[in-house]
C-alpha positions in Angstrom: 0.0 0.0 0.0 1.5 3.1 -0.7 2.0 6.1 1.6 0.6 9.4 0.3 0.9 12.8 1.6 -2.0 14.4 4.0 -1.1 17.5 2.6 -0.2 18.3 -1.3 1.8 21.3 -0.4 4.0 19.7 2.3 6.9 16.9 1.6 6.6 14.0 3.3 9.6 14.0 5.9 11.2 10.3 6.0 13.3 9.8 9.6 16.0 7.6 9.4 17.7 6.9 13.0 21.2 5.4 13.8 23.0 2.9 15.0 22.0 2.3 18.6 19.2 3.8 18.6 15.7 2.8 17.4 12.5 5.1 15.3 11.1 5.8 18.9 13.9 7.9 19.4 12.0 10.6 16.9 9.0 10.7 18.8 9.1 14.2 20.1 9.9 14.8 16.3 7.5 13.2 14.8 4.5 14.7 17.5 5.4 18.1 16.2 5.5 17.7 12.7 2.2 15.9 12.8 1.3 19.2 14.7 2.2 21.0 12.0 0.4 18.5 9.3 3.6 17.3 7.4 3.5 13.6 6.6 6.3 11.7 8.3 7.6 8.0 8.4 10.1 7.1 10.8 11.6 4.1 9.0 13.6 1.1 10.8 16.9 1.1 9.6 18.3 -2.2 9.3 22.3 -1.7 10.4 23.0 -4.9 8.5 25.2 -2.5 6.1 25.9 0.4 4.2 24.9 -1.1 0.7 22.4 -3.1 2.3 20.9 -0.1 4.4 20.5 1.7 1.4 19.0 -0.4 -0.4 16.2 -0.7 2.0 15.7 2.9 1.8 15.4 3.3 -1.8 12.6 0.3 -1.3 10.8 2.5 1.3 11.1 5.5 -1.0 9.0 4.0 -4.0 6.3 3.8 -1.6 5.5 7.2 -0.9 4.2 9.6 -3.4 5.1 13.5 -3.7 8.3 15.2 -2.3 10.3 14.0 0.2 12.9 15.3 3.0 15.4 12.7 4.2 16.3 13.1 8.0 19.2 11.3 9.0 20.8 10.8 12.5 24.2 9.4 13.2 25.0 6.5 11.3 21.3 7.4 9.7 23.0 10.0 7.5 25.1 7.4 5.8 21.7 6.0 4.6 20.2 9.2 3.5 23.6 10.0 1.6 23.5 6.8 -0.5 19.9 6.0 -0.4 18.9 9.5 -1.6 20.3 9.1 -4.6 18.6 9.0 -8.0 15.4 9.6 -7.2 13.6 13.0 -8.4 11.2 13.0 -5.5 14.2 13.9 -2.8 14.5 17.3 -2.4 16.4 17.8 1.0 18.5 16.1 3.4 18.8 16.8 7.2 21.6 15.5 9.1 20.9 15.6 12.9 24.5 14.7 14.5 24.9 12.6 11.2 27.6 11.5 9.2 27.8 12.6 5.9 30.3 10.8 4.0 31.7 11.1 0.4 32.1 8.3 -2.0 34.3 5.1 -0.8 34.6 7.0 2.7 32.9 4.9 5.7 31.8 6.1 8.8 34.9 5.0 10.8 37.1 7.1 8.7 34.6 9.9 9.4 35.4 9.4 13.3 38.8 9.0 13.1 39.5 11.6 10.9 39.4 14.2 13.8 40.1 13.8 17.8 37.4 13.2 20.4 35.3 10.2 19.8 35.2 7.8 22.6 32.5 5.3 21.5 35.1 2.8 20.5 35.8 2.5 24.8 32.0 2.3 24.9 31.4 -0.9 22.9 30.4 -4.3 23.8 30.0 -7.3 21.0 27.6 -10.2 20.5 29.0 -12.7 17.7 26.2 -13.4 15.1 25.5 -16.8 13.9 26.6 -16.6 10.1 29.8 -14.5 11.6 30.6 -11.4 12.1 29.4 -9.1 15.7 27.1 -6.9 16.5 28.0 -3.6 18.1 26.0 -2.3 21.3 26.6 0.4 23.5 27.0 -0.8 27.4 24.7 0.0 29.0 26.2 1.7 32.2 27.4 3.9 29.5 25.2 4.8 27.4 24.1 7.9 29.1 27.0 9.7 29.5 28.8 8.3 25.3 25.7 8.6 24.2 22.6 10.8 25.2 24.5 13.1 28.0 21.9 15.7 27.8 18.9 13.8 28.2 17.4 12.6 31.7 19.2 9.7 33.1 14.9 8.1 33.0 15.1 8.4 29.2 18.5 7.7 28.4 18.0 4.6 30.4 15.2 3.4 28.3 17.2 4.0 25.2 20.0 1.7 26.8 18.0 -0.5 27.1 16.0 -0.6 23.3 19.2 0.0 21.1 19.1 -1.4 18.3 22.7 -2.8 17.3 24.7 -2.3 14.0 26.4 -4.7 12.3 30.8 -4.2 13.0 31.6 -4.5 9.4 29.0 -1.3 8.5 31.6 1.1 10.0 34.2 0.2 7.5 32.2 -0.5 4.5 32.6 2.1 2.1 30.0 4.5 0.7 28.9 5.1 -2.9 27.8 8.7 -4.4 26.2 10.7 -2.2 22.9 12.7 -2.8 24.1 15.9 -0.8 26.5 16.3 -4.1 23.5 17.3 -6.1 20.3 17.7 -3.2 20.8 20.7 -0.7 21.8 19.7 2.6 20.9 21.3 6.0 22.9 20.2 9.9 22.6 20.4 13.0 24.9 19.1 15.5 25.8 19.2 19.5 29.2 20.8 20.5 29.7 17.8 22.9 28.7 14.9 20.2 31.4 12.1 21.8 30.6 9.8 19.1 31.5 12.1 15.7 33.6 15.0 16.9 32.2 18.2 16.4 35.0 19.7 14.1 34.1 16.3 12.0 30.5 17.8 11.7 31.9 21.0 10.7 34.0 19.4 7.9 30.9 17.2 6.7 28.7 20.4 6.8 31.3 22.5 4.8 31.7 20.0 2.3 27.8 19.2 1.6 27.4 23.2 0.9 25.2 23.3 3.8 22.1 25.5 3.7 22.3 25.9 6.9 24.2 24.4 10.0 23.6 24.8 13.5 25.7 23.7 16.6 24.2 23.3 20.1 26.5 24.4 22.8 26.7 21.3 24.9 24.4 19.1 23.2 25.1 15.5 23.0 25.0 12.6 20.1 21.2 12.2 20.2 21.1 16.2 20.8 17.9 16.1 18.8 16.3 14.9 21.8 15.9 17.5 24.0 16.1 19.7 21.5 13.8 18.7 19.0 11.8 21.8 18.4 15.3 23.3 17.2 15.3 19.9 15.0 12.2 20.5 13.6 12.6 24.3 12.8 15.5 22.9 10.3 13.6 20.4 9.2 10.6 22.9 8.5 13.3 25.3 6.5 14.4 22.5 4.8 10.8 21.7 3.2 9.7 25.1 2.9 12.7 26.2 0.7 11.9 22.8 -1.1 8.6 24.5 -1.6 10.1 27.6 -2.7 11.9 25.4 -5.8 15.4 25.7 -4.1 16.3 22.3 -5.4 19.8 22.9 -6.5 23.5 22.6 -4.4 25.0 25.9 -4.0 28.7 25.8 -4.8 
């Protein structure tokens, strides 16, 4: 069944979360942009892969009719980047604390490129039964790696409903990505201890960014408490879609 638009004038804003996180974790979001009668899907993101992850998003994209917005968190930006890709009906991305990578980059380069991520120190593993691991964030530190602006109540929960991401994802490398040719907005948290802050500066510089805003002390999932600010970008993002500001500005 396809998903249509509740409104012909609005895009239909598609959420795409991160690795250790899960689509609940757009909820404040999503209740506001509802509010404000944009259609929005928050999709489950697979973390099997990159190309895999992709993949499912261009699937989930042929479903939905009109214009669309891609909003991508963390690891979630890597699948908007690829998955946005050759297909008319994108018109904006929005990374929220979100990598952003450039072909054959992968999101562990993107880390490591600059100092200050301490998720590696973070990590626990569970081995998979075909191979490989799946990567978790422990959960005695998930609050402060992970959500350190949030309530210690709701970064708890999130602990504890992570969803994990495949170890090989981090080093798989990306194809083309769709904020070469679709305008691109950011926002970010000055404390992000996942991807550094100055790494979110470089992405955002690179993409041509519309627009970029930093949070002084916000956190990784810094769309959280501050998701009015989120959707405010998102809301610029559609409206100068509306406005037929479809182009990158070089």
């Amino acid at each position: 069944m396809s998903i249509t638009q509740s409104s012909p004038t609005k895009p239909t804003i598609v959420l795409v979360h991160g690795a250790f996180a899960e689509s609940s974790s757009w909820s404040a979001v999503i209740t506001m942009l509802l509010e404000e009668g944009y259609p929005a899907i928050a999709l489950a993101n697979p973390l099997r892969g990159v190309a895999f992850d992709c993949d499912s998003l261009r699937s989930a994209l042929a479903d939905v009719s009109g214009d669309i917005v891609l909003v991508g968190h963390s690891y979630g930006g890597v699948v908007i980047s690829g998955g946005g890709t050759d297909n008319p009906a994108v018109k904006a991305l929005v990374f929220i604390g979100a990598f952003a990578p450039d072909a054959g980059e992968n999101p562990g380069q993107l880390a490591a490129r600059f100092p200050g991520s301490t998720l590696g120190d973070t990590l626990t593993t569970v081995a998979l039964p075909g191979g490989g691991v799946d990567l978790y964030i422990a959960q005695d530190k998930y609050h402060a790696q992970f959500a350190a602006d949030s309530s210690a109540e709701v970064a708890a929960v999130m602990a504890v409903t992570q969803r994990p991401i495949q170890e090989a994802a981090f080093g798989e490398p990306c194809a083309e990505p769709a904020w070469r040719t679709v305008p691109s907005w950011f926002l970010f948290g000055s404390l992000d201890k996942n991807i550094p802050a100055a790494a979110h500066r470089f992405m955002a510089e690179r993409a041509h960014s519309r627009r970029t805003v930093e949070l002084e002390n916000g956190s990784h999932t810094v769309g959280i408490p501050e998701a009015a600010k989120v959707v405010d970008l998102i809301r610029e993002a559609a409206e100068a879609t509306a406005a037929g500001a479809t182009e990158v500005a070089r």
